[in-house]
Each structure stands twice: as C-alpha cells, then as structure tokens.
TIKE-76967 format. One record per residue: residue in one letter; x, y, z of N, C-alpha, C, O in turn. Coordinates in pm, whole numbers, plus 50000, padded with zeros to 5 digits. Atoms other than C-alpha are relative to their C-alpha. Example, Ala and Ser with C-alpha at 12.3 -4.5 7.8 and 13.67 -1.06 7.14 Angstrom:
torke_nx_ny_nz_cax_cay_caz_cx_cy_cz_ox_oy_oz
a_50089_49881_50000_51230_49550_50780_50090_50120_50000_50194_50118_50066 .
s_49918_49881_49994_51367_49894_50714_49923_50109_50073_49974_50220_50090 .
This chain:
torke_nx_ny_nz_cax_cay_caz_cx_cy_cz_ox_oy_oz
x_49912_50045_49893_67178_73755_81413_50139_50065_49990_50193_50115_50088 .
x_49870_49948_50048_67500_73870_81240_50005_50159_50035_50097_50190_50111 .
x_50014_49876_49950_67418_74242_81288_49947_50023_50187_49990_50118_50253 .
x_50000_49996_49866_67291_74188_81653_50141_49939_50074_50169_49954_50192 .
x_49822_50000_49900_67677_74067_81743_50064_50109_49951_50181_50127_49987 .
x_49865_49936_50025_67818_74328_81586_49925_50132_50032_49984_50238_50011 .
x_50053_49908_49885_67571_74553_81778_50014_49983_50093_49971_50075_50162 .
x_49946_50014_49874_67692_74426_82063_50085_50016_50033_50099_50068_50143 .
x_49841_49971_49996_68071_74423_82001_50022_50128_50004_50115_50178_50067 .
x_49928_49878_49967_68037_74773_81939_49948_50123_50112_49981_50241_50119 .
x_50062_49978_49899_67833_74843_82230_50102_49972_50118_50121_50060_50202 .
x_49891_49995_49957_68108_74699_82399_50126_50039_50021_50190_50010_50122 .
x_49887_49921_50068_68399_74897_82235_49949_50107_50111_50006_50129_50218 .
x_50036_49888_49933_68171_75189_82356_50062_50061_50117_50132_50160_50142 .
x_49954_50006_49833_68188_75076_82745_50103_50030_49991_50148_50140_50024 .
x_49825_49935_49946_68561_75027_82712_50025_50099_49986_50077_50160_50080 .
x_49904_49864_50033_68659_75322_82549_49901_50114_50088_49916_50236_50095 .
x_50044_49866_49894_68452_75520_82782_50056_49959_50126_50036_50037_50219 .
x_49928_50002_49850_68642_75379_83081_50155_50036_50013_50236_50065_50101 .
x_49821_49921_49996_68967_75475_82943_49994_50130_49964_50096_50193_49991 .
x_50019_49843_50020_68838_75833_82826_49949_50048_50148_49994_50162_50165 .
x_50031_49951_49899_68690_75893_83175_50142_49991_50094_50194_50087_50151 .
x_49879_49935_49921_69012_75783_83350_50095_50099_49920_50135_50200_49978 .
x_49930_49935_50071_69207_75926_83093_49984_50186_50035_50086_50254_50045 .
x_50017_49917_49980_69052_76248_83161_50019_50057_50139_50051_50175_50151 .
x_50003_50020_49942_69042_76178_83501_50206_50076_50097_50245_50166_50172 .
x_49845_49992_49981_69458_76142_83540_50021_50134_49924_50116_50188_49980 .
x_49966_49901_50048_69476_76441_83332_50040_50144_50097_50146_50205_50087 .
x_49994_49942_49898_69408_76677_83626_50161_49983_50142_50211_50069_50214 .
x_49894_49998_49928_69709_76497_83821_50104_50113_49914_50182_50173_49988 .
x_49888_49867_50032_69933_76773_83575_50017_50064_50049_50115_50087_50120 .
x_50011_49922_49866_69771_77015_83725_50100_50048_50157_50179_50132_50197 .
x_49937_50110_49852_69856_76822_84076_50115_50072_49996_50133_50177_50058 .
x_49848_50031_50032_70240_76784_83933_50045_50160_50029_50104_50203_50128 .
x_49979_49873_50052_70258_77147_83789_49996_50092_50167_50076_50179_50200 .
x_50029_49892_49899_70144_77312_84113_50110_49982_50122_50161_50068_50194 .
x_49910_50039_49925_70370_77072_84305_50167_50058_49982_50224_50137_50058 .
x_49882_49933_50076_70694_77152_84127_50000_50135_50019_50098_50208_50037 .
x_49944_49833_49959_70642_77482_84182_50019_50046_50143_50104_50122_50189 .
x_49978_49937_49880_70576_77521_84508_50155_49903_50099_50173_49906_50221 .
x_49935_50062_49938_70891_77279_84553_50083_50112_49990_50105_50183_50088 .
x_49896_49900_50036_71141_77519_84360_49971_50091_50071_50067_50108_50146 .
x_50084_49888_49919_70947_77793_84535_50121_50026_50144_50216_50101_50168 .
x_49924_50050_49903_71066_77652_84850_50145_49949_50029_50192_49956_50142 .
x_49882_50053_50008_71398_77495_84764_50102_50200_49975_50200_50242_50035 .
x_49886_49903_50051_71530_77860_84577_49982_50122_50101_50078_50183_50149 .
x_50017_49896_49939_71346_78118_84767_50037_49967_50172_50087_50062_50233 .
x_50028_50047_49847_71338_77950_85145_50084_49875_50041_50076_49795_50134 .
x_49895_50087_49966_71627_77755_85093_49963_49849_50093_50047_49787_50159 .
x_50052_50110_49918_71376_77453_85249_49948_49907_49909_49860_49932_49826 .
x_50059_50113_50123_71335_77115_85057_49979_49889_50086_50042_49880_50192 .
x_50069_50128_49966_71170_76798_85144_50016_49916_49921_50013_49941_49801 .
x_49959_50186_50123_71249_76410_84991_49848_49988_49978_49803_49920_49886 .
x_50115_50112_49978_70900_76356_85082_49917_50106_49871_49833_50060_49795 .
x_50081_49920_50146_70769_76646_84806_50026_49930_49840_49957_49893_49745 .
x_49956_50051_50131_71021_76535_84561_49968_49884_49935_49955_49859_49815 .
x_50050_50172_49988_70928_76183_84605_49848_50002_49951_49825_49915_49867 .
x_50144_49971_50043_70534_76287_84544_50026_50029_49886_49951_49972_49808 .
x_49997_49955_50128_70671_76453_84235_49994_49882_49873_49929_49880_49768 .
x_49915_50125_50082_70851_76110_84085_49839_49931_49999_49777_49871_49911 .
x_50135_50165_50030_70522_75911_84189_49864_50091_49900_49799_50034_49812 .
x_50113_49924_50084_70255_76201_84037_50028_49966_49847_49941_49916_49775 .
x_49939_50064_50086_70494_76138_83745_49918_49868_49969_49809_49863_49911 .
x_50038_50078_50047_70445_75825_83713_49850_49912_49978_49812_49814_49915 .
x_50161_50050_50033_70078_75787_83751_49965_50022_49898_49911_49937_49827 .
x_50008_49933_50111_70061_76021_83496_49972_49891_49886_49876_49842_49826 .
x_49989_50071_50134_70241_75827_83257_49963_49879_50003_49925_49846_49891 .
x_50104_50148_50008_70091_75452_83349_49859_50009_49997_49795_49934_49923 .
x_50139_49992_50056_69747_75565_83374_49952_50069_49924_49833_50065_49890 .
x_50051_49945_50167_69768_75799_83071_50001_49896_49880_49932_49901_49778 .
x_49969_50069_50124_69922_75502_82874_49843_49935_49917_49823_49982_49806 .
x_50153_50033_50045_69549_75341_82779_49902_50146_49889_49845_50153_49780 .
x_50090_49862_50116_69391_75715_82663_50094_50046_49877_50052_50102_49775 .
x_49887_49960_50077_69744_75765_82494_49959_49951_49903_49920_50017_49807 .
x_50040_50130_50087_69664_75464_82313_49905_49988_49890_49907_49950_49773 .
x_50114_50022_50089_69321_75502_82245_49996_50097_49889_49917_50053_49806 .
x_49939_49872_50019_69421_75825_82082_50102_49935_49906_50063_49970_49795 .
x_49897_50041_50131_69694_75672_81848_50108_50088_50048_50212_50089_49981 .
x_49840_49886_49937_69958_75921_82024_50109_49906_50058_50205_49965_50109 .
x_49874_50056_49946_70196_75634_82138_50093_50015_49915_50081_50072_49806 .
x_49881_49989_50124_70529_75598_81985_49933_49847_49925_49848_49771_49973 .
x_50021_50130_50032_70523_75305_81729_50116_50056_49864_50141_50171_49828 .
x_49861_50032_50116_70822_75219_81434_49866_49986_49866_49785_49903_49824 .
x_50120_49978_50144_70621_75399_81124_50096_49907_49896_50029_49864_49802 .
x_49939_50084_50118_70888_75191_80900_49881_49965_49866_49876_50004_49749 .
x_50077_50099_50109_70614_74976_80730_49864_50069_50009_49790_50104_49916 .
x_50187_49966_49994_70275_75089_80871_49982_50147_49937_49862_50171_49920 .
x_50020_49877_50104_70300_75438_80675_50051_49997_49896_50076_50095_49826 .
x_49953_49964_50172_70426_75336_80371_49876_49980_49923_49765_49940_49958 .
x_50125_49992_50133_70229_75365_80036_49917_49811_49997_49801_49779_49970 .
x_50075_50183_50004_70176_74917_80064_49880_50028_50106_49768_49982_50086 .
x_50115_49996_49943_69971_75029_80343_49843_50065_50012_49831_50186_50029 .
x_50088_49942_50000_69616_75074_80347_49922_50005_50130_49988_49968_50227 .
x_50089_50006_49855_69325_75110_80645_49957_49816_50008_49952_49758_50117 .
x_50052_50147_49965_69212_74731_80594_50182_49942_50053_50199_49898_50167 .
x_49914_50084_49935_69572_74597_80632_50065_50073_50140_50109_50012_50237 .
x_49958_49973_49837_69672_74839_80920_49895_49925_50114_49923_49892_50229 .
x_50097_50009_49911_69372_74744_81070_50009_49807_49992_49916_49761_50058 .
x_49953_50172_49983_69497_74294_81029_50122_50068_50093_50095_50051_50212 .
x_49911_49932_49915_69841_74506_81185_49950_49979_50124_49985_49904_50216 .
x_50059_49933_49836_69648_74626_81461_49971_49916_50079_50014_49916_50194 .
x_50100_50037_49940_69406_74380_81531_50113_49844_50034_50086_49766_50125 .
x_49966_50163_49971_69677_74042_81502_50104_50045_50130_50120_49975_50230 .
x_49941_49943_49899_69919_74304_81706_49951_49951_50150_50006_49886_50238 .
x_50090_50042_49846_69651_74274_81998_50025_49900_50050_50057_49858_50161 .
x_50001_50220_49965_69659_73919_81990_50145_49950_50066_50163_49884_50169 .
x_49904_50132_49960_70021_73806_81979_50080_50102_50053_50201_50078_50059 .
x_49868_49959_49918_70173_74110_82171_49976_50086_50126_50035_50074_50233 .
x_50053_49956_49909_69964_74363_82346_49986_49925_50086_50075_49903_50168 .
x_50062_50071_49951_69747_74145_82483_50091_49894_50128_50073_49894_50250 .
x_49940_50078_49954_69983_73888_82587_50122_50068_50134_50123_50056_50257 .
x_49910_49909_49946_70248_74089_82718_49913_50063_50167_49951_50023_50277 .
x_50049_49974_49963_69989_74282_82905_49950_49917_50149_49973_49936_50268 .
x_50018_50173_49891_69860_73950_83104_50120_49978_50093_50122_49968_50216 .
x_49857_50053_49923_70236_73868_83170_50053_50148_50116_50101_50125_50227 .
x_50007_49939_49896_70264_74210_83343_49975_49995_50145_50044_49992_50246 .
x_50097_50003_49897_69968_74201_83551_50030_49905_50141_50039_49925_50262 .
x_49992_50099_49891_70018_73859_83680_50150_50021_50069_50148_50039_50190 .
x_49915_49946_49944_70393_73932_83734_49989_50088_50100_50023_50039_50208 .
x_49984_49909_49888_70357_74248_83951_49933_50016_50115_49949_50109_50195 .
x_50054_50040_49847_70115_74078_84235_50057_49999_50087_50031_50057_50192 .
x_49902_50068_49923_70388_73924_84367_50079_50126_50046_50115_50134_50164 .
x_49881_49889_49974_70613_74254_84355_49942_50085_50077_50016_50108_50173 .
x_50094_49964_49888_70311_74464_84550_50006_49937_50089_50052_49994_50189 .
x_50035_50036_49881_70239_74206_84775_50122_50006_50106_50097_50024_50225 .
x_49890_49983_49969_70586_74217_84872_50020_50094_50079_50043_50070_50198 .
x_49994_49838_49981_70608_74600_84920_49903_50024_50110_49937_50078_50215 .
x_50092_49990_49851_70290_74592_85154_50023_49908_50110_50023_49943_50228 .
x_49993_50114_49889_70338_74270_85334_50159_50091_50049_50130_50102_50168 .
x_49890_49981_49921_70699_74424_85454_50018_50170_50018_50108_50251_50038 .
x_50002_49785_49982_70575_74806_85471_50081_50049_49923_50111_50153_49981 .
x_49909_49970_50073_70805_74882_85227_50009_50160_49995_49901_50197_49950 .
x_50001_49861_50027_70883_75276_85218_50124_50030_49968_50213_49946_49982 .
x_49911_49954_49979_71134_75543_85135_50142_49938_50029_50147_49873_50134 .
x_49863_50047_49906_71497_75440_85203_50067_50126_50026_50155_50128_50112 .
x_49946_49861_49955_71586_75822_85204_49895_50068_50151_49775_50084_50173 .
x_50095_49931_49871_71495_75979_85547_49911_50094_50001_49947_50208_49973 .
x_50096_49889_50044_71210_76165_85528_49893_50003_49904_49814_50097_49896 .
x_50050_50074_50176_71050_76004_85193_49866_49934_50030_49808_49947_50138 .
x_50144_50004_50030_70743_75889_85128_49983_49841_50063_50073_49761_50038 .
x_49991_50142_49967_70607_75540_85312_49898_49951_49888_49855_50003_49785 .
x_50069_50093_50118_70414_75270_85151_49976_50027_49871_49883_50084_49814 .
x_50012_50005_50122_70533_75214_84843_49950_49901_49903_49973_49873_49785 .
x_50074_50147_50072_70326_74921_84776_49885_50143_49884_49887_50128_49762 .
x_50111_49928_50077_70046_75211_84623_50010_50036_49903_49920_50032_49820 .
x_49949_49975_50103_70322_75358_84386_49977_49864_49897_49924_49879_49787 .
x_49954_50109_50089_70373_75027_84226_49875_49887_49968_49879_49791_49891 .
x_50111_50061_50063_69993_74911_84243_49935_50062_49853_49856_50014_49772 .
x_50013_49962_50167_69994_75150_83936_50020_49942_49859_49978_49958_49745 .
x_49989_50034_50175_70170_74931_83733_49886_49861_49912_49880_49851_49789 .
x_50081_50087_49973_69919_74638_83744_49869_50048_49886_49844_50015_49770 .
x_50092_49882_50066_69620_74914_83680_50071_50062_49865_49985_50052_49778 .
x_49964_49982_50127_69802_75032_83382_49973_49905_49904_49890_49919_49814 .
x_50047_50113_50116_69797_74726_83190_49882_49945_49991_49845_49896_49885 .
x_50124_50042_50040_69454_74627_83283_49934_50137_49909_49860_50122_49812 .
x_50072_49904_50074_69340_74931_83148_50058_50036_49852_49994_50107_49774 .
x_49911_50021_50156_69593_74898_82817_49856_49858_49999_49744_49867_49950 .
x_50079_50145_50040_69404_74548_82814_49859_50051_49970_49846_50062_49848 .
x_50108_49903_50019_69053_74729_82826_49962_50050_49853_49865_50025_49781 .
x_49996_49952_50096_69162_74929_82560_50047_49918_49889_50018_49943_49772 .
x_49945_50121_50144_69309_74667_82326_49907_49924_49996_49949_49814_49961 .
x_50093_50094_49991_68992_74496_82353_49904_50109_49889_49855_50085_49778 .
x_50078_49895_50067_68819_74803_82239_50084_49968_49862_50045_49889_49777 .
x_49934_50000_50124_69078_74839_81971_49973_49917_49884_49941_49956_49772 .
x_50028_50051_50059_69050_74517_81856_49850_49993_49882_49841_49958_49764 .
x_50162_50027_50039_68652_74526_81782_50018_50099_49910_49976_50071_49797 .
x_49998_49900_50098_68728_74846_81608_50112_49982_49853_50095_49998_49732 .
x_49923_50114_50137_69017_74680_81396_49898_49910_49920_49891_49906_49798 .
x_50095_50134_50038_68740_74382_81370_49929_50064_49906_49925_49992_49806 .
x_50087_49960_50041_68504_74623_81211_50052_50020_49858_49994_49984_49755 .
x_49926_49936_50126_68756_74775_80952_50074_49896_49925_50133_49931_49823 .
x_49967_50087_50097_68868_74431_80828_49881_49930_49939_49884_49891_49822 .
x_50128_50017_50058_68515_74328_80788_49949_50081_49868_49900_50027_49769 .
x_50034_49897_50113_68447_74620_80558_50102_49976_49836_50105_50037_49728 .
x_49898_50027_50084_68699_74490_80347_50125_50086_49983_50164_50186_50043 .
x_49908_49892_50042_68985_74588_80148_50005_50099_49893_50064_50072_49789 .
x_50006_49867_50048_68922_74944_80011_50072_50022_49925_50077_50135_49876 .
C-alpha cells in the first residue's frame, strides 16, 4: 500500500511538472515574439522616424508574460533568486534542504500564492467590467488580459510547489544522508 501512494504521488509530480515544462517551453517562444518586436520598433522609431504606444505597450505586456508565466519553469529549474545565506552552507545537507523546501511550500509559497490568486479576481474583474484600456492615446485596449496573467502565474507557481513538495517529500523520506 505504502509504495502504491508513493507511486502515485510521483505520478503526480510527473503531471505537474509536465504542465509547467510544456508552458514553460511554450512562453519561451514569446522571446522570440519580444526580440522580433523590439526590433522592428527601433527599426521604425530610428530609421522612419515612426513610433507607436500601441507597439511599445505590446513590448511591456510580452515582457511581462514572459516573466509571470516563466516564473513556475524558473522555479522548477531552481534558477530563481533565493538568500543562499544558510541553505549553502556546510550545516546544510540534501535531507534538510529538502524539510527547507518542503515546510517553505507550506507556510509561504503556497500560502502567499492562494492570497494572490484570490486577491487579483477582483482587480481583473474590474479592468473588464469597465473596459479598462490604455490611458495614452493610441495604446493598447483591454487591459483586463494583461493582468489575467497575474492570477495564471501563481496557479501555475502553485502547480509547481505541489510538484516540488512530493519531490522534497521523497528526499526527506530517504532520510538523512
């Protein structure tokens, strides 16, 4: 029985972390996007002396998809920032990073994460219910779509801290090494 949950948990890890490596990979391509955009802005701005709010404005939001729906693959990936102070010193080993990690989830990711989500309904619904766009002339409308990113970011941090956890779960199980 004990090995069929923990064939399941990591059957589950699997799923998640394949839904944040597919978007992850996914958003990767917006660079691309960004990269091609940016150029053909400067392009336009230095050579043709012709600029648009509404390009620049695509730029800021490609931006930020980027970086809210990269944050989850960032993650899964260990590439975020984090305060090495304690967790790379010599006291630390893989079993206690991995109590770190896994109580982390619990009393901050996790939580935090939730308090986002439910927070920024209200701030979307807002933005669509009153058409919200641009205040520069010319600029980009409905900005309810920009800001349904931030929502989708944290569920998909949440996703991944779920994954995380089970994979923490595994490496405190194994003991301490």
């Amino acid at each position: 029985m004990k090995n069929k949950i923990l064939t399941i948990l990591e059957k589950i890890a699997d799923i998640l972390e394949s839904i944040t490596e597919n978007i992850g990979r996914a958003v990767s391509w917006l660079v691309l996007v960004l990269v091609l955009l940016v150029s053909y802005d400067v392009t336009m701005r230095y050579l043709f002396q012709s600029g648009s709010i509404a390009i620049q404005e695509m730029e800021w939001h490609l931006f930020s998809m980027i970086f809210l729906l990269g944050a989850a693959y960032t993650f899964k990936y260990d590439d975020h920032v984090r305060l090495d102070l304690l967790y790379q010193s010599k006291f630390m080993n893989d079993y206690r990073r991995a109590w770190v990690n896994f109580l982390g989830c619990i009393f901050f990711l996790i939580p935090f994460a939730i308090l986002v989500i439910t927070a920024s309904w209200q701030f979307i619904h807002l933005a669509y219910i009153h058409n919200e766009g641009s205040p520069d002339p010319g600029g980009l409308p409905y900005r309810w779509i920009i800001k349904s990113t931030i929502p989708l970011c944290f569920i998909l941090l949440l996703i991944q801290a779920v994954a995380y956890m089970i994979r923490n779960f595994f490496t405190i199980l194994e003991g301490n090494k």
